[in-house]
C-alpha positions as CSV (number, residue, x, y, z in Angstrom):
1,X,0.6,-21.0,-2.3
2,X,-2.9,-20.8,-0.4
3,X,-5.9,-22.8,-1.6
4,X,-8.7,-20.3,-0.7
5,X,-11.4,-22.8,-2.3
6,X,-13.6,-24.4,-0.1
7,X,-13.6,-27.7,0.4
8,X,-16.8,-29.9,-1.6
9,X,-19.5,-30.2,0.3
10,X,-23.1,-31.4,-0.6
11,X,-23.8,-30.7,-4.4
12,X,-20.8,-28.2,-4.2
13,X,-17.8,-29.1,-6.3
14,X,-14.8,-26.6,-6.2
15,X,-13.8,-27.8,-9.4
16,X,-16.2,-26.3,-11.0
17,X,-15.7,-23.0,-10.0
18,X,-14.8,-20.4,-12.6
19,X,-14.3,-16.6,-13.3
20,X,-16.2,-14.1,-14.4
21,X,-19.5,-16.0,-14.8
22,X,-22.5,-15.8,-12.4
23,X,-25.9,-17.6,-12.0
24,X,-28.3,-17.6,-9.3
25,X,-31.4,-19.3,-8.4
26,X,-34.6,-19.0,-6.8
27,X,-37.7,-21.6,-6.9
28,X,-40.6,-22.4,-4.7
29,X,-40.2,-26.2,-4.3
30,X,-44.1,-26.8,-4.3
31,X,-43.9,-25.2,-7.5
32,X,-46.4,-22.2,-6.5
33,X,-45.8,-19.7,-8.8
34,X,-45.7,-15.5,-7.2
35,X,-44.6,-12.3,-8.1
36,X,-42.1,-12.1,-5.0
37,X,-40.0,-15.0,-7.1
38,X,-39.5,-13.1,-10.1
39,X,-38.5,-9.8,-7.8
40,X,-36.2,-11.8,-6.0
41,X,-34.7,-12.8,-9.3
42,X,-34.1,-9.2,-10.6
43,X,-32.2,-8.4,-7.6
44,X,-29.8,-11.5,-7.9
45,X,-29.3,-10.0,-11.8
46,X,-28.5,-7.1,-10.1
47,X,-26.5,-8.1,-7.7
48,X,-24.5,-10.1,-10.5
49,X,-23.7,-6.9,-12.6
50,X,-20.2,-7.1,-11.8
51,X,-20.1,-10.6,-13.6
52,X,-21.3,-9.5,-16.7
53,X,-18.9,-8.7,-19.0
54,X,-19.0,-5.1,-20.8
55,X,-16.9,-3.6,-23.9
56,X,-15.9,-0.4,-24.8
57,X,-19.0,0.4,-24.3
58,X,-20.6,0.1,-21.0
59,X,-24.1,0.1,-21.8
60,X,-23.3,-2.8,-24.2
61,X,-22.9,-6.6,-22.4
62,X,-23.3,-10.0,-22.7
63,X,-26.9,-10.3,-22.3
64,X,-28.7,-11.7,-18.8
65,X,-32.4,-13.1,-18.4
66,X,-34.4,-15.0,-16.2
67,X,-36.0,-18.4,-17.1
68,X,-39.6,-18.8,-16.0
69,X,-42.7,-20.9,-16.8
70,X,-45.3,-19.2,-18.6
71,X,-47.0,-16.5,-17.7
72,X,-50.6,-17.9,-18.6
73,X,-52.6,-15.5,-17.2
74,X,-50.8,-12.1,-18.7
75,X,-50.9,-13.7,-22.0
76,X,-54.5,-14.5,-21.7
77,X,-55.4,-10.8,-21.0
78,X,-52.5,-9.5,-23.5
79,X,-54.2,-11.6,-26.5
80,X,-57.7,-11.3,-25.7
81,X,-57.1,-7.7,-25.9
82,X,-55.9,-8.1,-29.7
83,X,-59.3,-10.6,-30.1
84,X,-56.5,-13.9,-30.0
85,X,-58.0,-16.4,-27.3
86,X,-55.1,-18.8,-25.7
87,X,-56.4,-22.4,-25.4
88,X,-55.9,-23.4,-21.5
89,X,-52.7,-23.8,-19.6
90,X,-50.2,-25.9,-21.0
91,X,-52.3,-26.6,-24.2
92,X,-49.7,-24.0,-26.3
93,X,-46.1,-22.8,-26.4
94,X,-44.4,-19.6,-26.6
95,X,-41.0,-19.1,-28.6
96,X,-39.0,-16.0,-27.9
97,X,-38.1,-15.1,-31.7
98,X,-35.1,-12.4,-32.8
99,X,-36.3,-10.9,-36.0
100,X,-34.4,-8.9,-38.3
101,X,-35.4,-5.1,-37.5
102,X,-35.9,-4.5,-41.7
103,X,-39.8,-4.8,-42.1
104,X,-39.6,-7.1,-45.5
105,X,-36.5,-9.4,-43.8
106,X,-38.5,-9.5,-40.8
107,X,-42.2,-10.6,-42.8
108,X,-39.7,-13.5,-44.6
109,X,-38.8,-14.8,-41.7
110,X,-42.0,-14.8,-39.8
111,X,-43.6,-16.4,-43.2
112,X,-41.0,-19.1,-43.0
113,X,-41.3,-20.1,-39.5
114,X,-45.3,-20.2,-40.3
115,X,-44.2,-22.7,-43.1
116,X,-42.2,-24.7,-41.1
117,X,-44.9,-25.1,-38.1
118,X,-47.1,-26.1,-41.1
119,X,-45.3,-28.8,-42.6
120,X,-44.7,-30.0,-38.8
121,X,-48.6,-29.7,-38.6
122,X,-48.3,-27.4,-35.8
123,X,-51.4,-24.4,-35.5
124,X,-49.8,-21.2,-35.0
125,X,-52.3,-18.9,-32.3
126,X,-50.8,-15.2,-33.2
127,X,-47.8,-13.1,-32.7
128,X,-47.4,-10.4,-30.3
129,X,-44.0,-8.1,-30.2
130,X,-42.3,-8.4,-26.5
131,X,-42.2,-4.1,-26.1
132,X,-38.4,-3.4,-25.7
133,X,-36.9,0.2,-23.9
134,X,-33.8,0.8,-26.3
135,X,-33.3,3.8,-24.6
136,X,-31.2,2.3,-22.1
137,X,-28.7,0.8,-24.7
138,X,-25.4,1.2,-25.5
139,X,-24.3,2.1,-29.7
140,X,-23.2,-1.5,-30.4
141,X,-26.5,-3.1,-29.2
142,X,-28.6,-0.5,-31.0
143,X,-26.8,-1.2,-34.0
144,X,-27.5,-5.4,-33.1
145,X,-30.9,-5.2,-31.9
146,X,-33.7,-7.3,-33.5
147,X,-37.1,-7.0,-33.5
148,X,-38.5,-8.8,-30.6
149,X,-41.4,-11.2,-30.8
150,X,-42.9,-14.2,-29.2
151,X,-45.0,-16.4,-31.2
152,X,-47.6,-19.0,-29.6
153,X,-47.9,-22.4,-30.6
154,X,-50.9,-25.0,-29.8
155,X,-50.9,-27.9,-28.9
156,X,-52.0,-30.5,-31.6
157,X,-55.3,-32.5,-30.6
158,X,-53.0,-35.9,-31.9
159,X,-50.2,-35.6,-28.7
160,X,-51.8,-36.0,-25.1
161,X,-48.6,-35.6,-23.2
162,X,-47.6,-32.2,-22.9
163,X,-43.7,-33.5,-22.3
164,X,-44.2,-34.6,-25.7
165,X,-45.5,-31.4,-26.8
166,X,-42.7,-29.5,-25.6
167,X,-40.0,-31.8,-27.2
168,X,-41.5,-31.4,-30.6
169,X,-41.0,-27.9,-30.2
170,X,-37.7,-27.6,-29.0
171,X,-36.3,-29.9,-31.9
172,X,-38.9,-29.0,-34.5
């Protein structure tokens, strides 16, 4: 039988290779942030259609994104435009939240996460809903999709360290 994995070479490992699952990725090493990096991204998504998988339904799949920092800039203009000023760079947070589509479901669950970033004496900024094209959508997701919304988060005056910010977020 023919091996027709390559042999390991600098960080790559041909044990680790696997089916059917695809990442790619694209950074500026200086850390400058551009548009042309996210473009660049979308067409690696693209390109890794094949990988997703799909059901019965082919406008139905296993999700795909791209991880990037924070926008700061679009959400300075996209809340000042709903009379919400962001304190600077890296003094707030954003969550991606997944609501329940149901109005009252969704208010309960945006009232409890308020509660719970109180009792962790954390100041909520605002909410703003992430604007969605459902069109595009297969029956099963319909049927799945939540309400999409990103809530912002500041940073309390009491931790300095934004590293420390950030963990009390992600474990709060």
């Amino acid at each position: 039988m023919e091996n027709n994995n390559p042999n390991a070479q600098g960080l790559y490992d041909p044990s680790f290779e696997h089916d059917a699952c695809g990442i790619g990725t694209i950074v500026n090493i200086d850390g400058e942030k551009s548009h042309e990096i996210l473009s660049d991204c979308l067409t690696i998504l693209e390109k890794l259609e094949h990988r997703g998988g799909t059901g019965a339904d082919e406008n139905t799949g296993d999700g795909a994104g791209i991880l990037f920092n924070i926008p700061h800039k679009f959400f300075e203009e996209e809340l000042k435009s709903k009379g919400v000023n962001l304190p600077k760079e890296g003094d707030y947070a954003v969550a991606m939240v997944f609501l329940p589509q149901e109005e009252k479901a969704r208010k309960e669950a945006m009232s409890l996460f308020e509660d719970i970033s109180k009792d962790e004496n954390l100041e909520l900024i605002g909410w703003r809903e992430v604007q969605t094209n459902p069109s595009i959508l297969g029956k099963a997701s319909l049927e799945a999709m939540p309400a999409i919304m990103q809530v912002f988060v500041k940073r309390p005056n009491g931790i300095k360290n934004r590293k420390r910010f950030w963990k009390k977020i992600i474990y709060c």
